[in-house]
N, C-alpha and C positions, 0 to 999 in steps of 0.2 A: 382425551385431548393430549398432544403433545406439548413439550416445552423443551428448550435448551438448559444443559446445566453444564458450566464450566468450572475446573478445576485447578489448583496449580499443584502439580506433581514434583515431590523432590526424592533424589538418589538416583536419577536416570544418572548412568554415565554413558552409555551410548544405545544405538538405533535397534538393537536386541532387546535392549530394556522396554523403551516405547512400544514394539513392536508385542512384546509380549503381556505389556496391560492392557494395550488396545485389545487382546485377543479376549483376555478376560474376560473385559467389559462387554464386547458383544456377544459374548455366551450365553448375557443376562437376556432373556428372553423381552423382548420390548425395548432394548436400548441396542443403538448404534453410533459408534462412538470413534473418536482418532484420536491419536495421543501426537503430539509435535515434541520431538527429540529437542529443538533447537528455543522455541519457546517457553517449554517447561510446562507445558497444558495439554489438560483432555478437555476434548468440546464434545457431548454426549448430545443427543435427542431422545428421548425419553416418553413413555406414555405417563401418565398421571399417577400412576401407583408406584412410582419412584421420588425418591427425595435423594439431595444432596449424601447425605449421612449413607444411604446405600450404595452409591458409589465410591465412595470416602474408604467401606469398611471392606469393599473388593479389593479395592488398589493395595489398601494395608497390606490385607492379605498375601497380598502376591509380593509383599516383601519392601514397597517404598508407603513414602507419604504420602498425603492429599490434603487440602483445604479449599474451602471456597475462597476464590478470588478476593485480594483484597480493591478499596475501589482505585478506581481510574487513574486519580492522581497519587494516589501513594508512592509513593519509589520504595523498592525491592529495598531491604537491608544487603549490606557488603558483606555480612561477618563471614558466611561462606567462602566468600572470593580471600578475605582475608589469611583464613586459615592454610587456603590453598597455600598460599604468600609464604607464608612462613614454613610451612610444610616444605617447600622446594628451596629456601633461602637455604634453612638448615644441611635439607640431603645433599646438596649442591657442594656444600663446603665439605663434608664428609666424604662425597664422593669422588672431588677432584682428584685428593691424596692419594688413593686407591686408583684409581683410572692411570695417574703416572705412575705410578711404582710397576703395574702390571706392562705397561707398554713398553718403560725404557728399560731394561734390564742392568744398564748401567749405574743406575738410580740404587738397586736392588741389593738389601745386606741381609747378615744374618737375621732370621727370625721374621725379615718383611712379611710373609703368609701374616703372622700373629696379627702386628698391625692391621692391615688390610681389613682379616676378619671385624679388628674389634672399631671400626670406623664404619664398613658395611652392615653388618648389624642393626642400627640402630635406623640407619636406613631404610634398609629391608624393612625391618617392622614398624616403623615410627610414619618414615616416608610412602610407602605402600600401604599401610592401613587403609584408606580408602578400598584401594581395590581387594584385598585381601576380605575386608568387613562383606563387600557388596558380595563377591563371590562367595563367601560362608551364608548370606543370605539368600542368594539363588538357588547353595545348593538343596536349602534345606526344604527349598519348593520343588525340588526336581528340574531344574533349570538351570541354563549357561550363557554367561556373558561376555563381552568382551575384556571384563575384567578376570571371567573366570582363567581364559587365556592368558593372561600377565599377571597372576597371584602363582598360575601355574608353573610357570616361566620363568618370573625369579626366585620362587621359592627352589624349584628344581634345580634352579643354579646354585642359591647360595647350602642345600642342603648337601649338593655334591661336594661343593667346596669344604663344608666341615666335615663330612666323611673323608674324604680326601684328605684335611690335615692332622683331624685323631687317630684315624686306623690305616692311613696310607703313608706312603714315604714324603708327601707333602711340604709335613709341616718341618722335613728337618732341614738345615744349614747348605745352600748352597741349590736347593731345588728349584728350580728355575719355574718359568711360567710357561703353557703349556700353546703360547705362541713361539715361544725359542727355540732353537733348534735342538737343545739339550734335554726336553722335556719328555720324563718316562710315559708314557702311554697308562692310563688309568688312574695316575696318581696328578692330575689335570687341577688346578681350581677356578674357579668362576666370579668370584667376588666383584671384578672391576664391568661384569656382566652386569650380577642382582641390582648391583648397587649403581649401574652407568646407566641401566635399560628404565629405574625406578623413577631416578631422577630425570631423565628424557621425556617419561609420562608424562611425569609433577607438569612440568615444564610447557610440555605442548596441552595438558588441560589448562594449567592457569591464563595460558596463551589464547585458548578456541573461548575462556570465557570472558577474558577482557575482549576480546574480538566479537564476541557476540553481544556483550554490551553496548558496543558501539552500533554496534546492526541495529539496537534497537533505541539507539539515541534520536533519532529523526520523532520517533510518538513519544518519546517522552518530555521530546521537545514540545510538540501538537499539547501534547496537555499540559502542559505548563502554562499555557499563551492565555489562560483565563485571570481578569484578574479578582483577585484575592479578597476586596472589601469593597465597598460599594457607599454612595451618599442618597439616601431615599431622601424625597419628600414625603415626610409626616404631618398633617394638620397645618401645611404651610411654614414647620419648621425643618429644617435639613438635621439630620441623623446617620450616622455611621453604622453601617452594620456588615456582616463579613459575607462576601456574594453568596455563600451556598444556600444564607435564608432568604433570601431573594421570594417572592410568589411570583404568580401570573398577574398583573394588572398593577403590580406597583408602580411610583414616579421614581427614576431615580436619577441624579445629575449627571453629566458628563462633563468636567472640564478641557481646556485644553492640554492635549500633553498624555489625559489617562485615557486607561481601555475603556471600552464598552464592556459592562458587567455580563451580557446576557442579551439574548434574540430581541428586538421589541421592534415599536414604531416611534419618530421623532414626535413628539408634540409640538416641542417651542423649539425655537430656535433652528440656524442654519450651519452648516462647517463642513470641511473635507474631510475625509478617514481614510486613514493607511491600511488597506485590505490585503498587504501583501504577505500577513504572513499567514494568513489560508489561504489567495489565490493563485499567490506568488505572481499578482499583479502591480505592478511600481508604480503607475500614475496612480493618485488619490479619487475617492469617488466625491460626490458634490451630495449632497443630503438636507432635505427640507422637510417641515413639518406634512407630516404624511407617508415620507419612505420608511421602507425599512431598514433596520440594520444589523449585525450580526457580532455577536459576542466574541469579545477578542481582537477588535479591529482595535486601531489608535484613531481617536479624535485630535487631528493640528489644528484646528481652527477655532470657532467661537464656543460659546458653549450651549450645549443641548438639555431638554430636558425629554426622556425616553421614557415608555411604557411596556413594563415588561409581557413579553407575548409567549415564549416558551423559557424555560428554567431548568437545570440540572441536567438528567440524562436525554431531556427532549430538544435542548439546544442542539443551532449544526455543529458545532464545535465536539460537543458528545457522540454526535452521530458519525462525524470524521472517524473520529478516535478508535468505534466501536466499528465499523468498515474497516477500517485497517487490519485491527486484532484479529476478524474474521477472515481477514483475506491470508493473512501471517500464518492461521492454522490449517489454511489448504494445501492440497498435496497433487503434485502432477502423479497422470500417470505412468510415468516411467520410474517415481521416486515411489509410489506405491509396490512397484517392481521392486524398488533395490531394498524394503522394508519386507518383504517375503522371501528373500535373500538371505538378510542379515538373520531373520529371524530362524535359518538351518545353518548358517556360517558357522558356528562356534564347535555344534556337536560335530558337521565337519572336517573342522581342523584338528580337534581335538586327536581325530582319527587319523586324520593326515598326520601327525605329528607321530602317531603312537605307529602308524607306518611306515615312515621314514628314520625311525630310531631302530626299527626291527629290519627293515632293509640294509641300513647299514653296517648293522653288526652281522647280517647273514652273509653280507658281501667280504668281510674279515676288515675293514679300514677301523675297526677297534673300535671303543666305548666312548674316546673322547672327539672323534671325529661325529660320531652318529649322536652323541650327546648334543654335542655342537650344530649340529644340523635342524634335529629335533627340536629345544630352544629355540633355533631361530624361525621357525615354522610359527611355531607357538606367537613370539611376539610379534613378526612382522604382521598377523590376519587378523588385522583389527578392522571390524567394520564402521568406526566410526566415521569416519568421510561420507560413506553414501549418506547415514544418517543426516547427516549437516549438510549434504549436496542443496537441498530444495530448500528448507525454511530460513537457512543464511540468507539466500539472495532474496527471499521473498521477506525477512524482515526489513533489509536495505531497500530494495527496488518500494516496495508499497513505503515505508518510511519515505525515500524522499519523493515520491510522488505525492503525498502529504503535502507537503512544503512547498509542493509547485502546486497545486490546487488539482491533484488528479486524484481521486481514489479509485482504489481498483478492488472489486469484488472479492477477486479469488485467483489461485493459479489457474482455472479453467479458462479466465479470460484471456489469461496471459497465449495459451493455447492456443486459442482462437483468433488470436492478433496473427498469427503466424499464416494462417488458413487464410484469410479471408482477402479476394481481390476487389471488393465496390463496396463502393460506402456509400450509402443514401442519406441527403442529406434535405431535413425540414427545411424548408424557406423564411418563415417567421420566427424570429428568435434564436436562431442558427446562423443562416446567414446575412441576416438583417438586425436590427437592432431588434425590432420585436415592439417597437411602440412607433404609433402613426405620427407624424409630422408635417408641418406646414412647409412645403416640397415648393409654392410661386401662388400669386395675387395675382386676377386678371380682370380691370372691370371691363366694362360693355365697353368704354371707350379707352382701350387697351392706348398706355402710352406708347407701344410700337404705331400708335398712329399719330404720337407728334400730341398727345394730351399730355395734364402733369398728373405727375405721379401721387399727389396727396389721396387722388382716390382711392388706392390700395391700403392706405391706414384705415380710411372711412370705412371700408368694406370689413377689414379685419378688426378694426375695434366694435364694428355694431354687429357681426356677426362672435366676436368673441363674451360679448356682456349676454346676448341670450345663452350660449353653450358654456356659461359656466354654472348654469343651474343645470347642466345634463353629466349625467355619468358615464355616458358613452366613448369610448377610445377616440372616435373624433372630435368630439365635443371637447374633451381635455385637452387635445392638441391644438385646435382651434383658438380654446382659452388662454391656456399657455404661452402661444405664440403670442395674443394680443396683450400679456400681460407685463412682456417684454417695453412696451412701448410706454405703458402708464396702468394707472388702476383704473379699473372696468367699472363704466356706467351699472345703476341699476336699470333692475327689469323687474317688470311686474304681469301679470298674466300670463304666465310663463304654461306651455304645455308643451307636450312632447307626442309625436306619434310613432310608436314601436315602425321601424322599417320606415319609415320616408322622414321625418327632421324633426325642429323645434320652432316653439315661434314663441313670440315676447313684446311687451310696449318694453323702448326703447327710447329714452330723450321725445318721449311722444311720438313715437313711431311704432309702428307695427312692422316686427322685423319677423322674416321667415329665410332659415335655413332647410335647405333641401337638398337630402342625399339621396345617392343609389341615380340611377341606369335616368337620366340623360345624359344629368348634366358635367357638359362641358361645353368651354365653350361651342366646338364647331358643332357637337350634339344639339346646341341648343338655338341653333341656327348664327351663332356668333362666329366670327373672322379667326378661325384657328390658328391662320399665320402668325409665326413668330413667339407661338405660347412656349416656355421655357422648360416645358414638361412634357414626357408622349402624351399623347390623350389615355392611351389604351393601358399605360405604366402608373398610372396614380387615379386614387378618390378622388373625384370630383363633389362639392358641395356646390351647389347656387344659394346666390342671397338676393333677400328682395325686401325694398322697405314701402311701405304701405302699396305695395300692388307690381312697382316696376324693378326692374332685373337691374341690381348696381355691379355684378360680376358674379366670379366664381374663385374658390379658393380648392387649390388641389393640394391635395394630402400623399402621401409616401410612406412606405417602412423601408428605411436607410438602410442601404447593404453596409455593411459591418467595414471600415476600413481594413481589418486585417484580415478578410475574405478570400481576395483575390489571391494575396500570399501562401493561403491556408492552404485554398485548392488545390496551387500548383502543388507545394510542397504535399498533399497528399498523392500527386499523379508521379511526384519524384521516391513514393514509397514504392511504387507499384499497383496502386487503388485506382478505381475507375470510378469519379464521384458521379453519383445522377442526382440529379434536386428534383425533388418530392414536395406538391405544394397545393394547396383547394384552391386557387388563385386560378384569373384565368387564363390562359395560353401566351397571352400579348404581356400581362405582365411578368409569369416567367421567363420567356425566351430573355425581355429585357434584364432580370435578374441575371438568368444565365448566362449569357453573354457578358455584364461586367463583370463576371468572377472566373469567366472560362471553364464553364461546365459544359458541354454540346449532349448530356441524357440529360432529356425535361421529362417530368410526368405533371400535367399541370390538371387542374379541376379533380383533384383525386379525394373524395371523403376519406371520414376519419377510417372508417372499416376499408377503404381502399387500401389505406396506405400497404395494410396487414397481405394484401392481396398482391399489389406491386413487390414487395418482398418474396411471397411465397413462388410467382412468377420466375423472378428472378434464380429463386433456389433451383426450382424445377429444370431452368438451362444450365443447372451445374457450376451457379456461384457460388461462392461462399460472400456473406454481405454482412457488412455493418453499418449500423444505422445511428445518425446522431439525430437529436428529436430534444424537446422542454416541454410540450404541454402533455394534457391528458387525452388528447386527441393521439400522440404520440407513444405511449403506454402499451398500447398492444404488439402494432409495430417494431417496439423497442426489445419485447421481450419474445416475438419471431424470429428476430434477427440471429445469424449466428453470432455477432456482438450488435450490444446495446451500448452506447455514450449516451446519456443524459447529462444534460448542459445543466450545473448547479442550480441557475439561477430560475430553472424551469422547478416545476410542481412534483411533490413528494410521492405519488402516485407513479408518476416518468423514473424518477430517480431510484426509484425500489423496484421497477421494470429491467432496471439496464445493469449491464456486466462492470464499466467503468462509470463514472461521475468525476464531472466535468467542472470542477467549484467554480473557476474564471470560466465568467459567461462570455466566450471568445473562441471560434474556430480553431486558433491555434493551439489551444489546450488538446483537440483531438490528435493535432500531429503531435504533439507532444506523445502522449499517451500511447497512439501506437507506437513511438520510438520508443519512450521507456521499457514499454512491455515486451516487444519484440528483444528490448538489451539485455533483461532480468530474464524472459527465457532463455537465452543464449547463454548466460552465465551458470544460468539452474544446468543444462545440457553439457556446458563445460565442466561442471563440475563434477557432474555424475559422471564422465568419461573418463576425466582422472585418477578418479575415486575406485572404479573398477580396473584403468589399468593400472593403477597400482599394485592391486591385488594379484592380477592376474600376474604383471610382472614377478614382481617381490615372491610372492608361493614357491612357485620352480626355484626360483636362484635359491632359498633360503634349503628348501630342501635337497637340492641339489650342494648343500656344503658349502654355498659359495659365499657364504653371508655370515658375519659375525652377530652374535644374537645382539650386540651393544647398537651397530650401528642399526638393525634391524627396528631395535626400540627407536632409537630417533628416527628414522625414515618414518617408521608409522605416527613420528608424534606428528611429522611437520607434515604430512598428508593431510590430516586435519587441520592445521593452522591454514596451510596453502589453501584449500575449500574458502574458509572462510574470510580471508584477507581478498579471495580470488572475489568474492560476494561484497565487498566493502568497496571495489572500483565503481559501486553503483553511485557511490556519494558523491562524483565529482562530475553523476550526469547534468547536462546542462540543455536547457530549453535551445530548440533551433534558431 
């Protein structure tokens, strides 16, 4: 049997690192595994004969750390980031001194060399210790990093430098820098190099990792949103206790003002809840004993008493969270490209370097030109960019689609947004509300003929006191509606027959509701004119009290106000919507048509639906399909994307590519906009990342590069990656 086992990896410094425990790890016979550069995790699948600790003691091996994950809400400690801090605060100041004395030569007195030396130094060692430590650990696995490259780099610099000023003319009185034009050929030093190129690193890593902290401020935001203590009812006394001991089936309060502790149902009482910081929906929902509610929302209004229904890692709020992180360790594949890449770059360059240092001294341009060359090969081919190309924008992009109520599976969905031209979309619960409703009241003697109107109360209050002994979706709506008006007579003799209605005494009557296939009125031989509703666009019920017909009450699923909006704006993506529906003909077209779809598929079973899809592939589309039930499930997970609408069934929602937490059409134009932005950034980013490279190699080896400016070029190609990936944060709903 299989399991997932996640890890958090520490010492990567760039995409060679990942790139080279990931290899490890699938060596192990039974496990197949990725390591995410930019997250700091392996997410492995594994057969049974693997534990955590077996993993753990690969990674060692190969030179970093490993532990299991700590949980959900923890936050990382800073102390890492700190050290970095100060590491670059120090070389920074060290280095400046050095950096002017070599450039202005006017600056430049007797014995400057000395100085320089004894300011870079500590630099070199103090400041570059990271990379220096990682590359003595790579080597001693037979491996190279992009650290190996810049331990190389400035060590090679600052070693030539002190050869240069104990056994060369260097170090005496009046020797110039080996940018002057006075500077003898071999007697060169490098100091404002080791020590310029050192701190550029410091600088652009402390840089890519406050920047990646922000990437992933959106889920650390998501899990904060739980709150923290909670007020149970105990034996009918109120008790404090902190949410995570929460169970299933407890009572706990909600005031107004605090969160919802955890998933449950309302018991008592009634209030609105601010759902917007999971659906990133703004108006409040309305909530009664009976609905449900979801943890993390805010209660404004009265106060509730809730029962709890799921707890801890089964809540949607856990399950947000844990969608996220998985989608954060996916990998497109072009970035799986630039991870087979990085992982031959290094012994590459290395060559490239040990080439371009032997090319130019064969060419005669001398030791200090070809030195200078060499170095700059070395530090500008860093592959950390590609590294950070894909999981920057995919911690931003999925972080703030979080926040708006979108999650999204994986990079493969993101993919697949790109692809796909028609989107098939459910008709109940999609485009409609998804609950039946009381749509007009019509009795036999219809006031369009000039009767009064109290009949329509008569009808709906005596047909709503038998249907609210019934559990049937029109029965509730029936109920519902009549409960608006006053509280509902009793009933007694209440029965119900599966497929045709209910019936009931009533104030001493014998009341009979009856559904399904006539009634309406003009079906039922009644005056159609003037009815408020198509016949053929809504349920019809008949009601009858001890024998004679008092009217008919038609019923509806309300297309969603933000429907029509939706649609167009998906036909403004380039999508071709078709609505997909078991419904039949007459009430589609009428759906379709008020949303502006002209593709119906109507009367389609559940195993159709799978079939209207595969159809559609087979003409050479690419489809996506938005769906909430388990009717929908198969369908969803046909499609080349799958949207599942939150508020749909857990079954749908572990079918589909994206989820749709705000049960609302516009969440899918959302979604494919966000997705189609965060691929575009992912793609952006791996094109810089390589022409970087591609640029920067020739110039540096061609001489034309200072190995200092080299170090910063390659710092801010990473930072630029990953600030390039933070424009996700200021995406905004259409």
């Amino acid at each position: 049997m299989e399991r997932v086992i996640e890890l958090e990896i520490g010492g990567m410094t760039c995409a060679a690192c990942a790139n080279r425990i990931e290899k490890k790890l699938n060596r192990m016979d039974g496990v197949t595994a990725t390591v995410n550069y930019a997250t700091e995790k392996a997410r492995a699948t594994v057969s049974a004969a693997f534990t955590a600790a077996d993993l753990i003691a690969v990674v060692e091996k190969t030179g970093y750390t490993a532990a299991e994950p700590q949980p959900l809400e923890a936050a990382k400690p800073e102390a890492a980031r700190d050290t970095l801090r100060d590491r670059l605060v120090i070389s920074a100041a060290l280095s400046v001194p050095v950096i002017v004395l070599a450039m202005v030569p006017a600056w430049q007195f007797d014995y400057w060399q000395w100085l320089s030396l004894t300011l870079a130094a500590p630099v070199v060692a103090y400041g570059g210790w990271p990379f220096h430590r990682s590359a003595f650990v790579n080597l001693r696995h037979g491996a190279a990093t992009m650290d190996t490259l810049v331990s190389m780099g400035t060590l090679a610099a600052f070693g030539w430098s002190v050869w240069a000023l104990f056994l060369g003319d260097a170090g005496m009185p009046g020797m110039s820098h080996p940018f002057s034009l006075t500077a003898r050929e071999g007697d060169a030093i490098y100091l404002e190099a080791a020590a310029g190129v050192t701190t550029f690193l410091l600088a652009g890593r402390y840089l890519e990792a406050r920047a990646k902290r922000h990437a992933g401020d959106a889920l650390r935001a998501l899990l904060s949103l739980g709150a923290k203590h909670v007020t149970i009812l105990d034996g009918g006394r109120e008790r404090v206790i902190p949410a995570a001991e929460l169970v299933v089936g407890a009572h706990f309060l909600v005031r107004p003002g605090e969160k919802v502790a955890t998933d449950g149902v309302v018991e008592e009482g009634s209030s609105a809840l601010d759902v917007s910081l999971l659906t990133g929906e703004s108006v409040p929902v309305e909530v009664r004993p009976g609905d449900p509610v979801t943890g993390a929302t805010i209660n404004e209004g009265g106060r509730l008493v809730v029962r709890a229904t799921r707890v801890g890692a089964d809540t949607q709020l856990a399950q947000m969270a844990r969608l996220v992180e998985e989608a954060q360790n996916g990998k497109a594949a072009v970035q799986r490209l630039a991870d087979r890449i990085s992982g031959v770059f290094v012994p590459v360059v290395i060559a490239l370097a040990v080439g371009t240092l032997g090319f130019w001294l064969g060419t005669g341009r001398g030791p200090t030109a070809a030195f200078t060359a060499a170095v700059a090969v070395l530090i500008i081919a860093c592959p950390c960019a590609l590294g950070l190309a894909t999981p920057t924008a995919l911690l931003v992009g999925t972080g703030r689609g979080a926040q708006m109520g979108i999650l999204i599976r994986g990079v493969e969905a993101l993919e697949s947004t790109r692809r796909v031209d028609t989107i098939v979309l459910d008709k109940t619960g999609t485009v409609t509300t998804g609950r039946m409703s009381v749509a007009a009241v019509v009795p036999v003697d219809s006031p369009h003929r000039g009767e009064s109107e109290t009949a329509d109360s008569v009808i709906l209050r005596l047909a709503g006191a038998v249907e609210a002994a019934s559990e049937h979706p029109i029965g509730r709506a029936i109920s519902e509606a009549a409960r608006v008006a006053g509280p509902l007579a009793a009933v007694s003799d209440f029965r119900a027959t599966a497929g045709v209605g209910v019936r009931g005494m009533v104030e001493g009557r014998e009341v009979v509701v009856t559904a399904g296939r006539p009634a309406s009125p003009a079906a039922s031989g009644g005056d159609g004119a003037g009815v408020p509703v198509e016949p053929e666009a809504a349920t019809w019920v008949e009601v009858t009290a001890d024998g004679t017909v008092l009217g008919w009450i038609a019923l509806a699923d309300a297309v969603r106000p933000t429907s029509a909006a939706a649609v167009a704006s998906l036909k403004g993506l380039g999508l071709t919507p078709m609505l997909v529906t078991g419904d039949s003909p007459a009430v589609a077209s009428v759906v379709a048509a008020e949303v502006g779809i002209t593709e119906v598929e109507a009367g389609v079973l559940p195993a159709g639906k799978v079939d209207v899809v595969k159809q559609l592939q087979a003409r050479g589309r690419s489809v996506a399909m938005v769906g909430d039930g388990v009717n929908d499930a198969a369908a969803l997970a046909q499609a080349d994307l799958g949207l599942a609408m939150g508020a749909g069934t857990d079954v749908a929602i572990q079918a589909s590519d994206l989820t749709l937490v705000r049960g609302d059409l516009t969440a899918a134009v959302d979604a494919v906009r966000l997705s189609r932005r965060t691929l575009g950034i992912i793609r952006g980013n791996l094109f810089w990342a390589f022409a970087y490279n591609v640029a920067g190699l020739p110039l540096a080896a061609a001489g034309l590069l200072n190995p200092m400016i080299a170090g910063g070029a390659m710092a801010f190609s990473s930072v630029f990656v990953v600030l390039n990936s933070l424009r996700l944060r200021r995406f905004r709903p259409a």
